[in-house]
C-alpha positions in Angstrom: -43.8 -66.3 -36.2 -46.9 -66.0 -34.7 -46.8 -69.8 -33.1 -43.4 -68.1 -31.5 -45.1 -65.0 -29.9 -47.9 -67.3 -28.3 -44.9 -69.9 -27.1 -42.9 -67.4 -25.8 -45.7 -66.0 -24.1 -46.3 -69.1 -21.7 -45.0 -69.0 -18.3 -43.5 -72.0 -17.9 -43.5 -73.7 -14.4 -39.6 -74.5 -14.4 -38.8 -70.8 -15.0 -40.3 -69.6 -11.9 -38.2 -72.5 -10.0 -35.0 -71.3 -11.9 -35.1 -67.5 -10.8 -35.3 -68.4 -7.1 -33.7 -71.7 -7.2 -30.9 -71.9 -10.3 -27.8 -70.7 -8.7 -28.6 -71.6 -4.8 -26.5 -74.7 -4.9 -23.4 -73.0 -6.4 -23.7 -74.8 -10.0 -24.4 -71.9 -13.2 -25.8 -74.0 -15.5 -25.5 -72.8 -19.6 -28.4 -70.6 -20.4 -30.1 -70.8 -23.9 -27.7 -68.2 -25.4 -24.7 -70.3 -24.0 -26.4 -73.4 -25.3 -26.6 -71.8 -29.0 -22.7 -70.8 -28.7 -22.2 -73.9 -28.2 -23.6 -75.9 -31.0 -22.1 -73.7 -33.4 -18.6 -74.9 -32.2 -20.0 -78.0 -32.3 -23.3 -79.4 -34.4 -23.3 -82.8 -32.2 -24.2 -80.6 -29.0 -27.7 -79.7 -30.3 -31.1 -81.2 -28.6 -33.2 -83.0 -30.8 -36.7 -83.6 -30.7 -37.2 -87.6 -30.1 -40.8 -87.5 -31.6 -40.0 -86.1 -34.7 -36.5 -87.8 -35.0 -37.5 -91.3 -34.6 -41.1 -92.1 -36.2 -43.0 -94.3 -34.0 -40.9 -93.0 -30.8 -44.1 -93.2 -27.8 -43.8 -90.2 -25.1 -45.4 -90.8 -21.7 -43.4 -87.5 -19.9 -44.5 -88.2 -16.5 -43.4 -84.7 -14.9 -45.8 -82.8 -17.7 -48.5 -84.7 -15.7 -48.8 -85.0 -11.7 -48.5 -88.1 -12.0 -45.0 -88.7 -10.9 -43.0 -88.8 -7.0 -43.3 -84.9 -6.7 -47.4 -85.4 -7.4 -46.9 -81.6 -9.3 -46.7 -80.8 -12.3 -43.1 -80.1 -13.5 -42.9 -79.4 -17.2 -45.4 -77.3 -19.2 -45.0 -79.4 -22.0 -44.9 -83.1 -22.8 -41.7 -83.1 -24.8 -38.4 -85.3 -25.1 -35.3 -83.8 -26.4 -31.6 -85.3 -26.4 -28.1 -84.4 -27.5 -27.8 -85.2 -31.2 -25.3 -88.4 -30.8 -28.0 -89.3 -28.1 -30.8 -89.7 -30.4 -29.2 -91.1 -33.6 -28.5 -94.2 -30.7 -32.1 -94.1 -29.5 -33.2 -94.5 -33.1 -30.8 -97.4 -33.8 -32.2 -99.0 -30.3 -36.2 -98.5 -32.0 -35.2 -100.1 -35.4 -33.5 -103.0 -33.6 -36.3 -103.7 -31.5 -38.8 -103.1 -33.9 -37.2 -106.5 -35.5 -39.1 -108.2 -32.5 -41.8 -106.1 -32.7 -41.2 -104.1 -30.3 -40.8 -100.5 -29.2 -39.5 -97.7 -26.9 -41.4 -95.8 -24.8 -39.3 -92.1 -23.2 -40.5 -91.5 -19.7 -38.2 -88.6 -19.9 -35.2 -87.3 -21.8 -33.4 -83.5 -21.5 -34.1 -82.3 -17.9 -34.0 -78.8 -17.5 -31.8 -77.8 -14.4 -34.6 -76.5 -12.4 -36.3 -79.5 -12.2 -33.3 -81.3 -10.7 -33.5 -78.8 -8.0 -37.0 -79.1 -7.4 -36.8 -83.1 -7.3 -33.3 -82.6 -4.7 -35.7 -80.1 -2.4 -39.0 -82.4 -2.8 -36.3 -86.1 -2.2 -33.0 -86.0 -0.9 -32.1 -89.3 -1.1 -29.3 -88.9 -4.0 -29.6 -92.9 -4.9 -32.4 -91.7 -6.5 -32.3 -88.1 -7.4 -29.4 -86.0 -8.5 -27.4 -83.6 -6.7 -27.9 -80.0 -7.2 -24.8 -79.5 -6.8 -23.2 -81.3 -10.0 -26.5 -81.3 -11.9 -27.9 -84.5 -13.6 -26.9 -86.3 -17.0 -30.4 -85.5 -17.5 -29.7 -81.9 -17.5 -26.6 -82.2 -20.0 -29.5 -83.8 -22.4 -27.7 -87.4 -22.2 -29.9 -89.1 -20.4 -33.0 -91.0 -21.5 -35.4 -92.8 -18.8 -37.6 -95.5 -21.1 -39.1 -99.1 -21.3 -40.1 -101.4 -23.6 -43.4 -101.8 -25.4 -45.0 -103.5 -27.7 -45.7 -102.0 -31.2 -49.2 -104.3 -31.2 -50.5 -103.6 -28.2 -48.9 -100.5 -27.1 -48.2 -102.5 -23.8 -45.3 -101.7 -21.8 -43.3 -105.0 -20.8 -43.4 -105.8 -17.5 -40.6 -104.9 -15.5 -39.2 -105.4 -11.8 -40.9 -102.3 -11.0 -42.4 -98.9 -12.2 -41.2 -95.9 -13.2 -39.3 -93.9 -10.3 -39.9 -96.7 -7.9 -37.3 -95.9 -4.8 -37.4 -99.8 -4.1 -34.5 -101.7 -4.0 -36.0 -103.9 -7.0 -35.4 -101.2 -9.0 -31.8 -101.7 -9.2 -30.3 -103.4 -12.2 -28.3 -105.7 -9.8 -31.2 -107.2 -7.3 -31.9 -110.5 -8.5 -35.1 -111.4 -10.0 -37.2 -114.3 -9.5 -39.6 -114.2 -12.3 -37.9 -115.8 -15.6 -40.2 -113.1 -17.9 -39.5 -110.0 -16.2 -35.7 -110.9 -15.6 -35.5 -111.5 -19.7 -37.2 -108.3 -20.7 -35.1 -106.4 -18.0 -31.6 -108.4 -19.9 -33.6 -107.2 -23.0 -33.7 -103.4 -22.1 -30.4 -103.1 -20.7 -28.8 -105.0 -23.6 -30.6 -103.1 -26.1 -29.1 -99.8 -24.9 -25.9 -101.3 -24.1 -25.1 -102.2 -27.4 -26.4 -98.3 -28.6 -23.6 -97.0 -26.4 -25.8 -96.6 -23.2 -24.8 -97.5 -19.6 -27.5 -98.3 -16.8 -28.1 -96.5 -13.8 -27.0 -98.5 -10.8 -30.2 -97.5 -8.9 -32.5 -97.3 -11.9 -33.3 -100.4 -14.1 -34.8 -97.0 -17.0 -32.6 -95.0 -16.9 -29.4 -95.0 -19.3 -26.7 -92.8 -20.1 -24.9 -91.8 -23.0 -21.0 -93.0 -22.3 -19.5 -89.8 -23.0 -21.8 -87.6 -20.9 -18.8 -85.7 -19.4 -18.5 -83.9 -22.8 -21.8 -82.2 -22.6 -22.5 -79.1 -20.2 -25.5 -78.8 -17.7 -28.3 -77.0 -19.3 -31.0 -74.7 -17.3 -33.5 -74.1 -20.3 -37.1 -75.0 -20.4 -39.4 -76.3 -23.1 -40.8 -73.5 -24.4 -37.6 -71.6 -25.1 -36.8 -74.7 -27.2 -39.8 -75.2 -28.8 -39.9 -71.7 -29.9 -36.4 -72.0 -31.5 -37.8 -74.6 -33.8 -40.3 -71.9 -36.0 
């Protein structure tokens, strides 16, 4: 109880984004007593915490950190949770790679509405970012952006580009020259496909869970969920 009082008393930095920003673009997203009506009705509906669910899981959460498009910190905390269904697939990605020795690393998972608003209002462009006004599958918690390391080295693959490049070589279409970095980007998305994953057009990272539709848009931060946990 008392790691909840000190949690709860953090201010996170996507809170103060949600009071001013959360209903601007006409989308109420669940709140955290919505969210815990809703996993009753149905257990598959709950987040999950990737670093405990799948042992060996690496998380590099970019928007805990500045360094990521916005250059600001966006999350408090460095955490990666998915829908349940979400991370069982994750975890049956990481065994099958781990064959090869291999391994995933989560750029970022569950997206807490106000951040989707702050990336719309920092980057327009919605090739790249998602609209405010329908919310992200990030924000339903069915969304993971990752790459491929490896379990020796703890090297990331390379790959046509970086995270959250807003080149064109980032697409999963544009052809690639290089015979090693067009096999490990086949790799990735054939990993995920098989796990029930689709790839963003725009994206090479980023995969969805088919099935996203199912899951509402979420507006609750880190903390909240993290707390929930003791």
């Amino acid at each position: 109880m008392k790691m909840k009082s000190v949690l709860l008393a953090i201010i996170p930095v996507i809170t103060a984004t949600s009071v001013l920003a959360q209903y601007k673009y006409g989308l109420k997203p669940t709140d955290y007593e919505g969210y815990l009506k809703s996993i009753k009705a149905d257990p598959k509906k709950e987040l999950v915490d990737l670093e405990k669910f799948i042992p060996g899981i690496v998380l590099d959460i970019r928007y805990a950190t500045t360094n990521n498009f916005t250059g600001e910190k966006i999350y408090n905390l460095p955490k990666a949770y998915t829908r349940k269904p979400v991370a069982e697939a994750v975890k049956r990605a990481q065994a099958e790679l781990a064959k090869q020795g291999l391994g995933i690393k989560i750029f970022d998972a569950y997206r807490p509405y106000a951040a989707t608003v702050k990336f719309y209002e920092v980057y327009k462009d919605t090739t790249y970012v998602a609209s405010p006004y329908r919310g992200s599958r990030h924000n339903r918690g069915c969304a993971i952006d990752m790459t491929i390391i490896n379990l020796k080295t703890g090297e990331e693959l390379v790959m046509p580009t970086g995270y959250d490049s807003f080149k064109k070589e980032a697409w999963p279409s544009t052809p690639v020259k290089n015979p090693v970095i067009r096999k490990n980007r086949q790799l990735i998305i054939d990993t995920m496909e098989k796990q029930g994953f689709k790839v963003n057009g725009s994206e090479w990272w980023h995969f969805d869970l088919i099935g996203w539709k199912n899951y509402e848009v979420l507006d609750i931060d880190f903390e909240t969920l993290m707390s929930s946990e003791y």
